[in-house]
CHARMM-style PDB file with segment names, atoms N, HN, CA, C and O in Angstrom:
ATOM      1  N   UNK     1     -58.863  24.697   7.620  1.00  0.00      PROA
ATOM      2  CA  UNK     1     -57.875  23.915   6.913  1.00  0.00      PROA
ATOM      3  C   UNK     1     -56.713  24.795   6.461  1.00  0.00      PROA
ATOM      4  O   UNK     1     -55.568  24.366   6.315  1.00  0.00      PROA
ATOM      5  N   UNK     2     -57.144  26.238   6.222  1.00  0.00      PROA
ATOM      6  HN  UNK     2     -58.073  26.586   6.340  1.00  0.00      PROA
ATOM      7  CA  UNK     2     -55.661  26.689   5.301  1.00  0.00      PROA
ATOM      8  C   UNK     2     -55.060  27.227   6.635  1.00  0.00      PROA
ATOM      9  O   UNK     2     -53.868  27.497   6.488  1.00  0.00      PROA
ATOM     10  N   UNK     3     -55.595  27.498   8.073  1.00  0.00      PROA
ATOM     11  HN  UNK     3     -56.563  27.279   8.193  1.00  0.00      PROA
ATOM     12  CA  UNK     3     -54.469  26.945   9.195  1.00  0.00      PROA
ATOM     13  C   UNK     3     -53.491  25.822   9.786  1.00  0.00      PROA
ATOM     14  O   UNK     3     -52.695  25.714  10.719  1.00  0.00      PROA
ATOM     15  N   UNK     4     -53.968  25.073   8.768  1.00  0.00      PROA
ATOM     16  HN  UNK     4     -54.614  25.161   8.010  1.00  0.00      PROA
ATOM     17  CA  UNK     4     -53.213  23.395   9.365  1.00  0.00      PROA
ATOM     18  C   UNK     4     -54.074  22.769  10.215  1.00  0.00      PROA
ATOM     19  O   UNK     4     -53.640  21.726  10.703  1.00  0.00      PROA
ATOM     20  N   UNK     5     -54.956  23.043  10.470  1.00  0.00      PROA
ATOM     21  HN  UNK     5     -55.308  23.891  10.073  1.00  0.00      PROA
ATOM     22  CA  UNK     5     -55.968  22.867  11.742  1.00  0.00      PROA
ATOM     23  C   UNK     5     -56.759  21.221  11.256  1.00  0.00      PROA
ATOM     24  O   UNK     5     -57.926  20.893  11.469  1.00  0.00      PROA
ATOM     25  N   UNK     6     -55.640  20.382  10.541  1.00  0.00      PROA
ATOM     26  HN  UNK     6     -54.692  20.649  10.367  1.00  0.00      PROA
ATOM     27  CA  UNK     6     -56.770  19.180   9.930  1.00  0.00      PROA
ATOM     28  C   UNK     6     -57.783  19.038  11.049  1.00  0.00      PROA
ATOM     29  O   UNK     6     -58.918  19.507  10.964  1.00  0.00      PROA
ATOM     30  N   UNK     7     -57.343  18.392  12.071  1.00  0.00      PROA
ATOM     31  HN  UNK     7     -56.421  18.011  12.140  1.00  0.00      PROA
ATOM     32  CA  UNK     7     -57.935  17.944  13.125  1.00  0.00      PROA
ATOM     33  C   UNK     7     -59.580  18.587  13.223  1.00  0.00      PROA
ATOM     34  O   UNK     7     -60.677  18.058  13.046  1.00  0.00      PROA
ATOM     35  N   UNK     8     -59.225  19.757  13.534  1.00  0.00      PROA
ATOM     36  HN  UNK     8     -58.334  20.187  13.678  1.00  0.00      PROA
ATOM     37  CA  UNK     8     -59.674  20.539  14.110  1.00  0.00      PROA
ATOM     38  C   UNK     8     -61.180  20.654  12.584  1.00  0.00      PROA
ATOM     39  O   UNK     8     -62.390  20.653  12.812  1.00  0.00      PROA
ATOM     40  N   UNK     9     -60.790  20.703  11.758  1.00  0.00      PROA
ATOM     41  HN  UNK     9     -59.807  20.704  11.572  1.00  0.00      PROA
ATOM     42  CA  UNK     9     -61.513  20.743  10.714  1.00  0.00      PROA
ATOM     43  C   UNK     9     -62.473  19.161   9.920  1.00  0.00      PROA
ATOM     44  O   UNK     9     -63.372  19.118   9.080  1.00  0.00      PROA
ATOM     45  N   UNK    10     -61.707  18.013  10.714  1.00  0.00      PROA
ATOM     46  HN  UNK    10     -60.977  18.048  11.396  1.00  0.00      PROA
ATOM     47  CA  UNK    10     -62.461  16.837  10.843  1.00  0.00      PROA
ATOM     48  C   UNK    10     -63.094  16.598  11.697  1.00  0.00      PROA
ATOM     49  O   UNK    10     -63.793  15.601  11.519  1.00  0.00      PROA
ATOM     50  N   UNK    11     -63.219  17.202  12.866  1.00  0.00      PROA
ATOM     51  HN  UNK    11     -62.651  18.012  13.010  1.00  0.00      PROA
ATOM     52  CA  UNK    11     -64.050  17.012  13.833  1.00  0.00      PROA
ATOM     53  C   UNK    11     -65.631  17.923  13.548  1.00  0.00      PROA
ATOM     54  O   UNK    11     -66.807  17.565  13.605  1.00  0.00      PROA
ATOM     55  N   UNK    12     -64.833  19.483  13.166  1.00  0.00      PROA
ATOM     56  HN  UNK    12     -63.878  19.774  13.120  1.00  0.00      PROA
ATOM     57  CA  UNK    12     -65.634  20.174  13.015  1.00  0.00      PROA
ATOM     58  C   UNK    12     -66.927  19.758  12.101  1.00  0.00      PROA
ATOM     59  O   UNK    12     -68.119  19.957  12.338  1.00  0.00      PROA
ATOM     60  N   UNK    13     -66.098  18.895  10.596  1.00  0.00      PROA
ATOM     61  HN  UNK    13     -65.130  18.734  10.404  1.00  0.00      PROA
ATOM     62  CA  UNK    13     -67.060  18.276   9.475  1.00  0.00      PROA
ATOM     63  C   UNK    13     -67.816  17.148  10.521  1.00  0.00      PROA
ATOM     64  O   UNK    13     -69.011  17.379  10.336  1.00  0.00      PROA
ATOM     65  N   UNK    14     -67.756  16.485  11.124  1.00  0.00      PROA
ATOM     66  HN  UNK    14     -66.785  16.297  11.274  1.00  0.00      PROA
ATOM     67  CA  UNK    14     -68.045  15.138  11.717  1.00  0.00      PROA
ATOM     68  C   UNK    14     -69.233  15.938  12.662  1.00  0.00      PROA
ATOM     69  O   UNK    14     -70.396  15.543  12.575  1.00  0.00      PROA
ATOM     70  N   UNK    15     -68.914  16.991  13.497  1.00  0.00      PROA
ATOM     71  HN  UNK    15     -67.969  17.312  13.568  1.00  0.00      PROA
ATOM     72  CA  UNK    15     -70.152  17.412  14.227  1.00  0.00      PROA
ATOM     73  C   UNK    15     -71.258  18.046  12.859  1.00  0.00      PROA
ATOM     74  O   UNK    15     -72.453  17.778  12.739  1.00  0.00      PROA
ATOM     75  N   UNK    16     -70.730  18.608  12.278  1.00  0.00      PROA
ATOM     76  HN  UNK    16     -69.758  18.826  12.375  1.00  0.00      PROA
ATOM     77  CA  UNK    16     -71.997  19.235  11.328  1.00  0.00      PROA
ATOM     78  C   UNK    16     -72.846  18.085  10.731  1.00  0.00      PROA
ATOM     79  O   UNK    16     -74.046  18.326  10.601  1.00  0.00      PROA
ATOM     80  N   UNK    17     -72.372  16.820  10.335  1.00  0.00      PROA
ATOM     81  HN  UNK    17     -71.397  16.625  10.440  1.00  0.00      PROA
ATOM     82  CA  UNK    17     -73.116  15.893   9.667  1.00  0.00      PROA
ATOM     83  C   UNK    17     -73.855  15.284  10.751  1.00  0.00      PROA
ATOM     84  O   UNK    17     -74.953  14.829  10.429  1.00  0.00      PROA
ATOM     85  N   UNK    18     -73.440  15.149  12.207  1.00  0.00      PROA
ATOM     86  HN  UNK    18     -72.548  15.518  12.469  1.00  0.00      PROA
ATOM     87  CA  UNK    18     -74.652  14.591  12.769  1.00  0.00      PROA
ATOM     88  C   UNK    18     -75.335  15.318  13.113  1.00  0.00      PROA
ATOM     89  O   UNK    18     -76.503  15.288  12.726  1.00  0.00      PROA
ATOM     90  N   UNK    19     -74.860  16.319  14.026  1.00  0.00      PROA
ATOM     91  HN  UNK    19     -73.911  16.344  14.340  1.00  0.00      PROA
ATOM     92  CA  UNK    19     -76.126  17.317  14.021  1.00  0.00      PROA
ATOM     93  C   UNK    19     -77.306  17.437  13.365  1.00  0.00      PROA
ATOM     94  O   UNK    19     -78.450  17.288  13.795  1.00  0.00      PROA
ATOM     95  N   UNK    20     -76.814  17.794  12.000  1.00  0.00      PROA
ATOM     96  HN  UNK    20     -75.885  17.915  11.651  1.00  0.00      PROA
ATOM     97  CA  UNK    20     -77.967  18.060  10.995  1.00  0.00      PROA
ATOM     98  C   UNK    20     -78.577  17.171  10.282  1.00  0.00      PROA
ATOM     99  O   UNK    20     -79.450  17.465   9.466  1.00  0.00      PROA
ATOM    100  N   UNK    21     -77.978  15.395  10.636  1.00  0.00      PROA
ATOM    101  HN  UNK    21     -77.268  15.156  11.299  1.00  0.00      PROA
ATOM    102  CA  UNK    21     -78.310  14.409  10.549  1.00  0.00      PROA
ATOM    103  C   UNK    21     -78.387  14.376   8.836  1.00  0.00      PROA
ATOM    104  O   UNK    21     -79.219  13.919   8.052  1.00  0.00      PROA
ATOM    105  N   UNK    22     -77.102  15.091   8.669  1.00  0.00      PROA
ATOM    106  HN  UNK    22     -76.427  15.462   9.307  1.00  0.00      PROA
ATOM    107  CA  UNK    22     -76.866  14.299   6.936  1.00  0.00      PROA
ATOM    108  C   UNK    22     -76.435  13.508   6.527  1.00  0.00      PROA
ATOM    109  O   UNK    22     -75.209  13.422   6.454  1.00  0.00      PROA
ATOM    110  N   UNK    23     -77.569  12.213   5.903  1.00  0.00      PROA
ATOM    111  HN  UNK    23     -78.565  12.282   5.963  1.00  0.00      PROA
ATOM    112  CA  UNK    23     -77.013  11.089   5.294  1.00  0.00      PROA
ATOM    113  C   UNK    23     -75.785  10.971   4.342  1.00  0.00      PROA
ATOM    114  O   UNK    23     -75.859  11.718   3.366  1.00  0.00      PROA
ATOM    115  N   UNK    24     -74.459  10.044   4.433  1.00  0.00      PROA
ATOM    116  HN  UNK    24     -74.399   9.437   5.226  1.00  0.00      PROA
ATOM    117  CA  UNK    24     -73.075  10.044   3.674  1.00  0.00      PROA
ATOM    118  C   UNK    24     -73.189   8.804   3.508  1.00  0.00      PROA
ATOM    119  O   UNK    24     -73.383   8.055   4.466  1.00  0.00      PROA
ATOM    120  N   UNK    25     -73.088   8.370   2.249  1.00  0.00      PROA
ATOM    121  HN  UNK    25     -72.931   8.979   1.472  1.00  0.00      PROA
ATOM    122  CA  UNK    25     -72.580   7.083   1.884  1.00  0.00      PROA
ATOM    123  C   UNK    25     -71.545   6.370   2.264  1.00  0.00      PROA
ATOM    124  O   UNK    25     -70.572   7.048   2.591  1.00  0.00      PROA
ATOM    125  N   UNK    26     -71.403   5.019   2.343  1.00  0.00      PROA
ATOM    126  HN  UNK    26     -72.194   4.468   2.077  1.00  0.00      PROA
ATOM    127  CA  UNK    26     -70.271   4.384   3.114  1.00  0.00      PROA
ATOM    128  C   UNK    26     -69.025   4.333   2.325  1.00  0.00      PROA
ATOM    129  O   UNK    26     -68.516   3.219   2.450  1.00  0.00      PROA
ATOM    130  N   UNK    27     -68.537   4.888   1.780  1.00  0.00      PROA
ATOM    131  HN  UNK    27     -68.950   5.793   1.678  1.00  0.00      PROA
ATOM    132  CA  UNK    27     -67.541   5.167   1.402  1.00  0.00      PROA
ATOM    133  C   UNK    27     -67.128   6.754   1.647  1.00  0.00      PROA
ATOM    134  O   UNK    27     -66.146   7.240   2.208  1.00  0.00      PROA
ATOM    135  N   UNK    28     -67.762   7.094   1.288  1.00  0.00      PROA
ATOM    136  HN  UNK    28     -68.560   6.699   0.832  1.00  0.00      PROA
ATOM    137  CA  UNK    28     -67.599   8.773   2.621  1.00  0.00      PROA
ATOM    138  C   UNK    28     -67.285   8.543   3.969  1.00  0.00      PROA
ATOM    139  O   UNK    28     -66.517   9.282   4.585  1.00  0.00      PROA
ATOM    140  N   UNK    29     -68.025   7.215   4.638  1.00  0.00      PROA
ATOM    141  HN  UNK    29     -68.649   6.615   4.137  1.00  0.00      PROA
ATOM    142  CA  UNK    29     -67.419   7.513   5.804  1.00  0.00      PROA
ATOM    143  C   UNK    29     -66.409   6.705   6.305  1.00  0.00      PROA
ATOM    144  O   UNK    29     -65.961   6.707   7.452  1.00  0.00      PROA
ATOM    145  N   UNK    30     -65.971   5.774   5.036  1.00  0.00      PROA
ATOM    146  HN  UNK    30     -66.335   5.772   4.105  1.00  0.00      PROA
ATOM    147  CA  UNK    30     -64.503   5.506   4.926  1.00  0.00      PROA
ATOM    148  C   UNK    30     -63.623   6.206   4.756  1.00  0.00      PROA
ATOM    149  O   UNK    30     -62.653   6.088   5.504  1.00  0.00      PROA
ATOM    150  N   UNK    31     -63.615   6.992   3.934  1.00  0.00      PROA
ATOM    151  HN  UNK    31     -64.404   7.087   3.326  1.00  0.00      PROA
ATOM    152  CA  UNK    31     -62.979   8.381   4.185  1.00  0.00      PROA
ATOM    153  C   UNK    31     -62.759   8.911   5.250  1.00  0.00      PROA
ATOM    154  O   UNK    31     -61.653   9.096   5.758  1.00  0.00      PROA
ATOM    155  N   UNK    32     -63.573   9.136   5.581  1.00  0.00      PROA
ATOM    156  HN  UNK    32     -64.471   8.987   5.169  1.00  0.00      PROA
ATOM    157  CA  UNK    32     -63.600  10.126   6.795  1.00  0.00      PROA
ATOM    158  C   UNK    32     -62.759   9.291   7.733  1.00  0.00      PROA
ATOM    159  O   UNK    32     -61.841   9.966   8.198  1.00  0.00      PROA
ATOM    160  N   UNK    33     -62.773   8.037   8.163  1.00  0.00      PROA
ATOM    161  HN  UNK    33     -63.519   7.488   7.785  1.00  0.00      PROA
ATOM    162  CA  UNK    33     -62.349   7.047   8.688  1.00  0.00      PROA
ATOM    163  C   UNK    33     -60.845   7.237   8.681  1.00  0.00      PROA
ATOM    164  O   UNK    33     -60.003   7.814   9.370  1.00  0.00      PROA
ATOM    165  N   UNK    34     -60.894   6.445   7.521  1.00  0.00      PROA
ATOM    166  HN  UNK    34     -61.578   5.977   6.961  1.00  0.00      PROA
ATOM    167  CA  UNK    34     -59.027   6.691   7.052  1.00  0.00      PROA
ATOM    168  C   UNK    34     -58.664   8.091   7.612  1.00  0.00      PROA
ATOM    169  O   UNK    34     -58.064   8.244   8.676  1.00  0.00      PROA
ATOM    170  N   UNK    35     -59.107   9.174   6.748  1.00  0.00      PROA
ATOM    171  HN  UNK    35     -59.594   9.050   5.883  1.00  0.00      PROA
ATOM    172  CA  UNK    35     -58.461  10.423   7.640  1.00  0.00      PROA
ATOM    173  C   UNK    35     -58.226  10.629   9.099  1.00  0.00      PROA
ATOM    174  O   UNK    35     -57.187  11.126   9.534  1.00  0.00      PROA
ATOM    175  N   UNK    36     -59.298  10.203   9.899  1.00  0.00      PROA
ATOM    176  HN  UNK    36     -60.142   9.800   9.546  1.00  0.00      PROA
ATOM    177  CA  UNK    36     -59.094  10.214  11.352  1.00  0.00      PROA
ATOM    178  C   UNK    36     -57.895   9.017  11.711  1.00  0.00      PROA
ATOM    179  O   UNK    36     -57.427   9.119  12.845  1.00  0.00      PROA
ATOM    180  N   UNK    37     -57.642   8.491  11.312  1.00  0.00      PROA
ATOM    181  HN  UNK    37     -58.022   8.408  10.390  1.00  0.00      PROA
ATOM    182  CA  UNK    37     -56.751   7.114  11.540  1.00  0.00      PROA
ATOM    183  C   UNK    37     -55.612   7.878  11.307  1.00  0.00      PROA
ATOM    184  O   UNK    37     -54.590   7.801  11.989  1.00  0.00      PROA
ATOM    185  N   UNK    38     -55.778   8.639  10.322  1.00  0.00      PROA
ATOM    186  HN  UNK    38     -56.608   8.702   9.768  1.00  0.00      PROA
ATOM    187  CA  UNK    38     -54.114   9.139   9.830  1.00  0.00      PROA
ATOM    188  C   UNK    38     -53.861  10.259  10.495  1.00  0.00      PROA
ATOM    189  O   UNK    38     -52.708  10.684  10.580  1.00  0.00      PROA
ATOM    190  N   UNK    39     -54.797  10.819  10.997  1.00  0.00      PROA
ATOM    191  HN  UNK    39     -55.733  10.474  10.928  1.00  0.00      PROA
ATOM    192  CA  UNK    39     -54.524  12.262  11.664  1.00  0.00      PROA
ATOM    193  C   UNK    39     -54.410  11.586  13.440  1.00  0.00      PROA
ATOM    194  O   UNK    39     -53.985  12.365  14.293  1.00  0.00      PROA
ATOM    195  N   UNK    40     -54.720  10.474  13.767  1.00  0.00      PROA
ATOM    196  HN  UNK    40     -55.065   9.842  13.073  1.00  0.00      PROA
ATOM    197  CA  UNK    40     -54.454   9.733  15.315  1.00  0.00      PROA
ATOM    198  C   UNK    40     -55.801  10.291  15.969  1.00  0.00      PROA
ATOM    199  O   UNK    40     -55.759  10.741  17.114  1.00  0.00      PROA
ATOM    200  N   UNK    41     -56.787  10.268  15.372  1.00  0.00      PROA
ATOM    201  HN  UNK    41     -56.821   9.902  14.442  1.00  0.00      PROA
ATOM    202  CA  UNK    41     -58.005  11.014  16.204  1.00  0.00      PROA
ATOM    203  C   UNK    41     -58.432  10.163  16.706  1.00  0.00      PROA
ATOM    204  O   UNK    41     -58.161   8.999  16.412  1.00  0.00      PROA
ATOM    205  N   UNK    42     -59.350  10.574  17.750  1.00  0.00      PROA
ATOM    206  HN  UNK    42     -59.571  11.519  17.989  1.00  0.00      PROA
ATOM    207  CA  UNK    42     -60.050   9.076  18.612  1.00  0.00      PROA
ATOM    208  C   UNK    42     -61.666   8.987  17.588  1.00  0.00      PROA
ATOM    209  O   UNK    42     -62.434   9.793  17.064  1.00  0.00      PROA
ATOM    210  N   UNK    43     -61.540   7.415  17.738  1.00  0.00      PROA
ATOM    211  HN  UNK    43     -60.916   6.760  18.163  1.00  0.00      PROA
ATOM    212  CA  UNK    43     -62.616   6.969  16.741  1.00  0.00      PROA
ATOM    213  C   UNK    43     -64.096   7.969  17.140  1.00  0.00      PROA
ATOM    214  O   UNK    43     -64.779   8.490  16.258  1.00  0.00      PROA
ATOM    215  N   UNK    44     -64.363   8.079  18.477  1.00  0.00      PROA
ATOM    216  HN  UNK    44     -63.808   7.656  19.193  1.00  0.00      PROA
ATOM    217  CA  UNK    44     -65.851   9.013  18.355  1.00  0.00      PROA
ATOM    218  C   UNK    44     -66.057   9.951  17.886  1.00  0.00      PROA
ATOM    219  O   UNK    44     -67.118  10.569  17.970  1.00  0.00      PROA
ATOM    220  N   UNK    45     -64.722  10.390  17.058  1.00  0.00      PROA
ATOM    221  HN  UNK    45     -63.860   9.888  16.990  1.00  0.00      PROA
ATOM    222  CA  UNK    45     -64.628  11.768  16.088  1.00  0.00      PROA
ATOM    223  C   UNK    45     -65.689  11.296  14.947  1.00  0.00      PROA
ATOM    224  O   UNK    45     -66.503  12.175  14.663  1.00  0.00      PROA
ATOM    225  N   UNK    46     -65.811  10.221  14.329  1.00  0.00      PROA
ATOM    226  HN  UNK    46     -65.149   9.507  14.559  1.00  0.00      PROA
ATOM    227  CA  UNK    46     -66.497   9.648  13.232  1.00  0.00      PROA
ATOM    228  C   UNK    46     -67.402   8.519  13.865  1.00  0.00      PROA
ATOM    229  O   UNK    46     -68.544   8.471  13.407  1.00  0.00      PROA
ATOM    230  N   UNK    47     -67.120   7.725  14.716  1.00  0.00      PROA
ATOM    231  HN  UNK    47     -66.193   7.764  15.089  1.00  0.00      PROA
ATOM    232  CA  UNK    47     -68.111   6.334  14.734  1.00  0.00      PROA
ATOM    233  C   UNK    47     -69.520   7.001  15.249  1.00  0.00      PROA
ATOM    234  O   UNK    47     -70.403   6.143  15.239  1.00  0.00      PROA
ATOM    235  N   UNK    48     -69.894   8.027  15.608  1.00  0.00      PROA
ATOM    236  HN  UNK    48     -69.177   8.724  15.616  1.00  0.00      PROA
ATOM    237  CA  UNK    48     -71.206   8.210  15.980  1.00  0.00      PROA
ATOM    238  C   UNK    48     -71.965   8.861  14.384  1.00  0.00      PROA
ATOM    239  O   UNK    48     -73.064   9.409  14.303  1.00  0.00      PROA
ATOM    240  N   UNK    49     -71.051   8.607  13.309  1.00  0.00      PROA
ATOM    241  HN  UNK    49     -70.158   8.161  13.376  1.00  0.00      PROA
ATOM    242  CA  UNK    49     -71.736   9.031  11.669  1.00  0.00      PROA
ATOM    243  C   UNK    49     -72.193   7.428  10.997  1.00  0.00      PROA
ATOM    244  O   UNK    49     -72.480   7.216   9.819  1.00  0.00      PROA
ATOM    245  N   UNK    50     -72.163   6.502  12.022  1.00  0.00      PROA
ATOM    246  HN  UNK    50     -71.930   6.674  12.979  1.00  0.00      PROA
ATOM    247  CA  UNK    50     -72.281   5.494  11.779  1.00  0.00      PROA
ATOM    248  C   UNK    50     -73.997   5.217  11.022  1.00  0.00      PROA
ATOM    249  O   UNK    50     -74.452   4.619  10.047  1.00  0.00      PROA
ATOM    250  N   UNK    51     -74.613   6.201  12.347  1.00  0.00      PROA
ATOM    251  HN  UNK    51     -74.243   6.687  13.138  1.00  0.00      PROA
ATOM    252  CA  UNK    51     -76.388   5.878  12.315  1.00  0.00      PROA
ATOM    253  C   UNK    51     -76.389   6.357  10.712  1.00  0.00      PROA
ATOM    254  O   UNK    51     -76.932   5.618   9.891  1.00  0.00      PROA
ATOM    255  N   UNK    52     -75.800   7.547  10.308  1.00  0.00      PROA
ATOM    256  HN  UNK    52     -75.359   8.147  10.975  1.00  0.00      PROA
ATOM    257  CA  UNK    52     -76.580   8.066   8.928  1.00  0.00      PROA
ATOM    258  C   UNK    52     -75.472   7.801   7.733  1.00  0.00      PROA
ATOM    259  O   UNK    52     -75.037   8.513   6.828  1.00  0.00      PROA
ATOM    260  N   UNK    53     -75.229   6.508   8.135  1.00  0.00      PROA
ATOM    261  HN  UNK    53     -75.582   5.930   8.870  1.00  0.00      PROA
ATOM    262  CA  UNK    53     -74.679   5.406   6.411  1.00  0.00      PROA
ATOM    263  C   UNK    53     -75.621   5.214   5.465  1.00  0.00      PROA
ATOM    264  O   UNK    53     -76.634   4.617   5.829  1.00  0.00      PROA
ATOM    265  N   UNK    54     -75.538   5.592   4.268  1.00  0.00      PROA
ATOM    266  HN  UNK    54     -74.714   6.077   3.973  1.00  0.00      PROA
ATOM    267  CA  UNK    54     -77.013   4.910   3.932  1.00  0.00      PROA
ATOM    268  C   UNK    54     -76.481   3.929   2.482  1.00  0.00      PROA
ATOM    269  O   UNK    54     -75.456   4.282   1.899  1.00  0.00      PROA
ATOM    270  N   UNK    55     -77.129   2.920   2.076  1.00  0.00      PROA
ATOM    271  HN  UNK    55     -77.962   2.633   2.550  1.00  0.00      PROA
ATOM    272  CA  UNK    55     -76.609   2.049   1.453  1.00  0.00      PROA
ATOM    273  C   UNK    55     -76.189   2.333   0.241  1.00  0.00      PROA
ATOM    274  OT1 UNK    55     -75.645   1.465  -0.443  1.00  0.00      PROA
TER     275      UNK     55
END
């Protein structure tokens, strides 16, 4: 991030949480959402954090 690298640093967060299959609440991954929307990322950056929503 303190390269400018958003992108690069939302993807990076997005692989570590599935990988390691850490549960984020759905508003975390609204977040995460919105950010990818605003940064123009393609949705499979986040929609595969879908499985570990937890209520």
């Amino acid at each position: 991030m303190q390269a400018g690298e958003w992108n690069l640093a939302l993807e990076t967060l997005c692989n570590i949480l599935i990988e390691e299959e850490i549960p984020i609440n759905f508003k975390a991954y609204e977040l995460l959402q919105e950010v990818g929307n605003i940064l123009n990322m393609e949705r499979d950056t986040w929609e595969m954090l879908k499985v570990h929503v937890t209520p």
